[in-house]
MDAnalysis code that builds the backbone (N, CA, C; Angstrom):
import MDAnalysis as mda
import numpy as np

u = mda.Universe.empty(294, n_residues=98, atom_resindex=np.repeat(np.arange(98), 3), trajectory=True)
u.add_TopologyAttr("name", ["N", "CA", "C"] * 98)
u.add_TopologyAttr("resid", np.arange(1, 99))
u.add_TopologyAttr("resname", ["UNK", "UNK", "UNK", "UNK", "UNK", "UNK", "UNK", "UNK", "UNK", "UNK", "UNK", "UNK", "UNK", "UNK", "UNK", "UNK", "UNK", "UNK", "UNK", "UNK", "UNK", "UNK", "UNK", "UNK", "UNK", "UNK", "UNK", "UNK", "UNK", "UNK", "UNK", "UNK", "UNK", "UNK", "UNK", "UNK", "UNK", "UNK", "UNK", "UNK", "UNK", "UNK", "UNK", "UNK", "UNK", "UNK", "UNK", "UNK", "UNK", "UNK", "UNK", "UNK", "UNK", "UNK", "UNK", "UNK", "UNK", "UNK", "UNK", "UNK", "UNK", "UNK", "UNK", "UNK", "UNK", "UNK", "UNK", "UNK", "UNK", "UNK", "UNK", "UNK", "UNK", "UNK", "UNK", "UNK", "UNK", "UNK", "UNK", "UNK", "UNK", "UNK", "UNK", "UNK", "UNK", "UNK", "UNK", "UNK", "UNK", "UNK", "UNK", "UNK", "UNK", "UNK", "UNK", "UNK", "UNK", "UNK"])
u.atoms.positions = np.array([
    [0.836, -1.187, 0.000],
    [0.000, 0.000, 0.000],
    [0.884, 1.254, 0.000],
    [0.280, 2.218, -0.999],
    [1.049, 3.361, -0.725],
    [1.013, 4.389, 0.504],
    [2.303, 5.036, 0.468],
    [2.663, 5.782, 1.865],
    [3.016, 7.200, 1.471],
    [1.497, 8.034, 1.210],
    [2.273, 9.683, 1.222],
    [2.835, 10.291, 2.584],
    [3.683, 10.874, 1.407],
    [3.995, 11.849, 2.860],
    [3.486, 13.018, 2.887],
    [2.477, 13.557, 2.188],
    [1.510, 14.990, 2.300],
    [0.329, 14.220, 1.709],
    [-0.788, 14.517, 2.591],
    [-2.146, 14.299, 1.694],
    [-1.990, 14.489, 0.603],
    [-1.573, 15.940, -0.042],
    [-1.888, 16.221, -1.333],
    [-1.418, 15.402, -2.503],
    [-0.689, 14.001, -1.840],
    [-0.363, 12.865, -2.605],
    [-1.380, 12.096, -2.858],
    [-1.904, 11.844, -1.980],
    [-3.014, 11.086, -1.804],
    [-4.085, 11.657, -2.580],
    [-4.527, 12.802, -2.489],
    [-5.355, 13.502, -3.195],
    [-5.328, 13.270, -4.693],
    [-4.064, 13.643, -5.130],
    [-3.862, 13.438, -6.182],
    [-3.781, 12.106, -6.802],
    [-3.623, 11.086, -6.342],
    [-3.951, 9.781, -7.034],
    [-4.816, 8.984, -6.479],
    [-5.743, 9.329, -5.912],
    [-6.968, 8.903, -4.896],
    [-8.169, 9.602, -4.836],
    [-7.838, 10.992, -5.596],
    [-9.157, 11.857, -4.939],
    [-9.484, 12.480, -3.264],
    [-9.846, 13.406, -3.574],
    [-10.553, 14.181, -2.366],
    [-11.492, 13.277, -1.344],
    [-12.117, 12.612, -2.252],
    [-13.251, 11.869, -1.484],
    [-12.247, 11.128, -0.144],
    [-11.079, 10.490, -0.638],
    [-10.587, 9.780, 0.056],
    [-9.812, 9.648, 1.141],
    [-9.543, 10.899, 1.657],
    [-8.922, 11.726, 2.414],
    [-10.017, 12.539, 3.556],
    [-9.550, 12.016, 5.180],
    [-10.118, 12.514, 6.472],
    [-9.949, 14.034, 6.427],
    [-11.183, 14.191, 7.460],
    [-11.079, 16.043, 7.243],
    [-9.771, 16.456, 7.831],
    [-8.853, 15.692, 8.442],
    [-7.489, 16.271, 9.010],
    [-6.706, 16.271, 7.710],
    [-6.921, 15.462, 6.979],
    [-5.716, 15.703, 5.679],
    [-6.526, 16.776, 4.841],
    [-7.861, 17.097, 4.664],
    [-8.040, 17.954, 3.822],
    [-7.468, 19.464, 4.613],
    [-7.795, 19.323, 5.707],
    [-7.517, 20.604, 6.309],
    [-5.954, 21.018, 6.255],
    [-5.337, 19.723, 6.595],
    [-4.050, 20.460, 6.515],
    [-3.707, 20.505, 4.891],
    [-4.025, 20.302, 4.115],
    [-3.412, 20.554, 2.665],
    [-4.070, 22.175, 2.951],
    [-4.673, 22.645, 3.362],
    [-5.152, 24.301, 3.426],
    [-3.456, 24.680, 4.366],
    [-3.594, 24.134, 5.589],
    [-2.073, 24.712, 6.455],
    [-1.216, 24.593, 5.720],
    [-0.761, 23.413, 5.304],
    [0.322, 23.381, 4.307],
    [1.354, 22.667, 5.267],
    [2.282, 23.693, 6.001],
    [2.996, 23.353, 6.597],
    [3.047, 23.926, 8.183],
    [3.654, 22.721, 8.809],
    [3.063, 22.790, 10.514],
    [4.183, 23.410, 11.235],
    [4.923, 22.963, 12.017],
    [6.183, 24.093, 13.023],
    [7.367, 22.530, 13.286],
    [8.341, 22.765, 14.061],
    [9.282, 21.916, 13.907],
    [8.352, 21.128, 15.068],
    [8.137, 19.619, 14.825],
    [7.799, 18.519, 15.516],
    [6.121, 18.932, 15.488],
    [5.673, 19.349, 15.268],
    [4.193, 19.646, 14.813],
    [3.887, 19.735, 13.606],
    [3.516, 18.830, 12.828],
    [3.092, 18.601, 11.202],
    [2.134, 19.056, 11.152],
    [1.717, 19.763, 9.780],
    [0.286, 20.660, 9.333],
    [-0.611, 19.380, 10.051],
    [-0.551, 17.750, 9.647],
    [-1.395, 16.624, 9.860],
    [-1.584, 17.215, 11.422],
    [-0.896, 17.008, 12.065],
    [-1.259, 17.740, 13.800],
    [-2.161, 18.837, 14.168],
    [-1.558, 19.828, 13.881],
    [-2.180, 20.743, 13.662],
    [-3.795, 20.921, 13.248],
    [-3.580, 20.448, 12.088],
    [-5.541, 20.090, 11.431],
    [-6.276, 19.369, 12.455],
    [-5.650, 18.244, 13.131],
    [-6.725, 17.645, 14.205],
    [-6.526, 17.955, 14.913],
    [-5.835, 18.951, 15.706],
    [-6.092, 19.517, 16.815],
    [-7.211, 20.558, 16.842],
    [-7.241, 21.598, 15.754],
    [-8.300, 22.038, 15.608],
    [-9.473, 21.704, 15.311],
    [-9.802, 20.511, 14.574],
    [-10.679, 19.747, 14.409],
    [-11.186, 19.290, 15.653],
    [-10.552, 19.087, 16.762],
    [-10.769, 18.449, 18.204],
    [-11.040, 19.503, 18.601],
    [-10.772, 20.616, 18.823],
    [-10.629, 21.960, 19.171],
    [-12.450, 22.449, 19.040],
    [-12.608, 22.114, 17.655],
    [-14.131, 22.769, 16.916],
    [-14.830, 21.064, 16.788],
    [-14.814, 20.176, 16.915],
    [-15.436, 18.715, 16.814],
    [-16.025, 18.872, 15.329],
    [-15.629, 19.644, 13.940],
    [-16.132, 19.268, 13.100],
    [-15.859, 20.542, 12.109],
    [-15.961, 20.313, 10.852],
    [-16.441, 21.543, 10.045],
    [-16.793, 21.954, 10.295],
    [-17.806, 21.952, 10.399],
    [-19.765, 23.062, 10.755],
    [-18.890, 23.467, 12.113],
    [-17.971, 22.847, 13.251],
    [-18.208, 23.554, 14.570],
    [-16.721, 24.684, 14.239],
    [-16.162, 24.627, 13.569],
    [-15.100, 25.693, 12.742],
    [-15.529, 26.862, 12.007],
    [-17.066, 26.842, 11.597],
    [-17.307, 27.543, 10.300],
    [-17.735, 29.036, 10.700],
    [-18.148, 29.504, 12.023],
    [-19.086, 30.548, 12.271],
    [-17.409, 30.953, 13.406],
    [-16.756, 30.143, 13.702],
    [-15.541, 30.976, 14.643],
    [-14.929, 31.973, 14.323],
    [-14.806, 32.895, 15.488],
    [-14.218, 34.325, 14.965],
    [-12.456, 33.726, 14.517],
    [-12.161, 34.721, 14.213],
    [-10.508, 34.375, 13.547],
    [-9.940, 34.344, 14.936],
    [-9.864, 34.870, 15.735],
    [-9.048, 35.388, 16.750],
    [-8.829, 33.464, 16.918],
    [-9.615, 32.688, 17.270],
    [-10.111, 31.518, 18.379],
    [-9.340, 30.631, 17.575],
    [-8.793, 30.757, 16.232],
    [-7.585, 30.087, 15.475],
    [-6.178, 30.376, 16.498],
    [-5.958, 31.812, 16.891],
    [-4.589, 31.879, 16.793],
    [-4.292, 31.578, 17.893],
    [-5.484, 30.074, 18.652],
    [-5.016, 29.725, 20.373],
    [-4.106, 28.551, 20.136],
    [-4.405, 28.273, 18.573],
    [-3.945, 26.542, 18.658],
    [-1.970, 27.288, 17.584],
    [-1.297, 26.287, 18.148],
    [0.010, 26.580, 18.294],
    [0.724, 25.607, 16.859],
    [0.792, 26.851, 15.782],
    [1.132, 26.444, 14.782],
    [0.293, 26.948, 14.060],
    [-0.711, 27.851, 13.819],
    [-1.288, 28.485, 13.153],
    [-1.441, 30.116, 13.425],
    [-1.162, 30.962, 11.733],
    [-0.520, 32.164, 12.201],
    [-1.776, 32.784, 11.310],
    [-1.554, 33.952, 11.063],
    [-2.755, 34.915, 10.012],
    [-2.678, 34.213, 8.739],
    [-1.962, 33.829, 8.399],
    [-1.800, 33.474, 6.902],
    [-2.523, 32.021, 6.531],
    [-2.371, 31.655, 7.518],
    [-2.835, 29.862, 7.282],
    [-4.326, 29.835, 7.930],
    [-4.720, 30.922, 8.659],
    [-5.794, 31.137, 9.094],
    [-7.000, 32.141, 8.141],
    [-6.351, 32.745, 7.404],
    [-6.691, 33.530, 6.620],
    [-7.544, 32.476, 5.061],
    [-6.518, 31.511, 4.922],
    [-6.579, 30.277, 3.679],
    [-7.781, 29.599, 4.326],
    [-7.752, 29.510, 5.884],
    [-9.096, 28.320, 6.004],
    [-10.129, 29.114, 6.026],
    [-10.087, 30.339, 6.495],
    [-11.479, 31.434, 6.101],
    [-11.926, 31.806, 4.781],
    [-11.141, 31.444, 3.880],
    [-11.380, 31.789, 2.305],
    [-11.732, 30.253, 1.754],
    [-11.311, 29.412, 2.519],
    [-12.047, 27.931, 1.890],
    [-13.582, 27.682, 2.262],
    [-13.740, 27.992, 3.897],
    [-15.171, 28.613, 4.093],
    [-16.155, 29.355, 3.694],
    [-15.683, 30.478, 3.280],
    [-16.413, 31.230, 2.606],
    [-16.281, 30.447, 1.052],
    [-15.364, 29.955, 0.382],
    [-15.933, 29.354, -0.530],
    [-17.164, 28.400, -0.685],
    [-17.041, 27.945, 0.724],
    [-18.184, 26.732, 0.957],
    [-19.228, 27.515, 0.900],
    [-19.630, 28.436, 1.351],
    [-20.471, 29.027, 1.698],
    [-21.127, 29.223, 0.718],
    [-20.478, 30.111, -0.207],
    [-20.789, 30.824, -1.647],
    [-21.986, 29.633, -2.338],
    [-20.657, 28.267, -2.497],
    [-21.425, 27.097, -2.802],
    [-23.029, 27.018, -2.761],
    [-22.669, 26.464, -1.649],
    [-23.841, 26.346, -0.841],
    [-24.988, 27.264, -0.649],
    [-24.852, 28.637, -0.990],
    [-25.972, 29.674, -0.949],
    [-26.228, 29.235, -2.596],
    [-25.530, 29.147, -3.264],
    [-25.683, 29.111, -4.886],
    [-26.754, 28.186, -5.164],
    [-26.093, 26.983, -4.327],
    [-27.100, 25.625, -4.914],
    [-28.898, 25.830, -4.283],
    [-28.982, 26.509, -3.063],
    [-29.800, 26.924, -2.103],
    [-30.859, 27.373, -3.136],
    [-30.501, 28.470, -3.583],
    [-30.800, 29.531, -4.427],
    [-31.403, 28.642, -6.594],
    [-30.405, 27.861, -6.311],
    [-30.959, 27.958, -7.507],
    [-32.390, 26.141, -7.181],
    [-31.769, 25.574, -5.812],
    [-32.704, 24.632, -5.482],
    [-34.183, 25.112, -5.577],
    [-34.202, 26.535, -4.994],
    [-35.179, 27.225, -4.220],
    [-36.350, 27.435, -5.957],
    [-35.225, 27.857, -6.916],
    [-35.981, 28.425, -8.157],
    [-36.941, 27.522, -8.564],
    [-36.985, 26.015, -8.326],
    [-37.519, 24.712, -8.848],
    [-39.253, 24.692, -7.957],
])
């Protein structure tokens, strides 16, 4: 069996589908601090918020408690959110037209 060493390996010859919300999240961090891998990092906050949805409405500040995440990498998971969002009002919206 294969052995990435960044999700975004996995991603890439496996798909998105196939990959836990800690590897999707950290392909957003990227990279984590010395002995703390982005992989760390993502589930700690994930443990931190118990889920997407419990991440999605948090002010920014309540990112910069967990250790290894700075404005910049916090900034990337607020712009993947709001992408969701966008989504999701879109499909809402055009569900709603039917």
């Amino acid at each position: 069996m294969q052995k990435w060493t960044h999700p975004g390996g996995k991603l890439g010859e496996l798909g998105a589908e196939s990959l836990t919300d800690a590897e999707l999240l950290s392909i957003l961090i990227s990279t984590g601090t010395k002995g703390n891998p982005a992989e760390k990092v993502a589930q700690e906050i994930l443990d931190k918020f118990s889920s997407f949805k419990g991440m999605a409405n948090q002010p920014l500040e309540k990112f910069l408690e967990i250790k290894g995440l700075g404005d910049v990498k916090i900034i990337r998971i607020a712009a993947a959110f709001e992408i969701a969002r966008r989504i999701v009002n879109q499909v809402l919206k055009e569900y709603n037209k039917d």
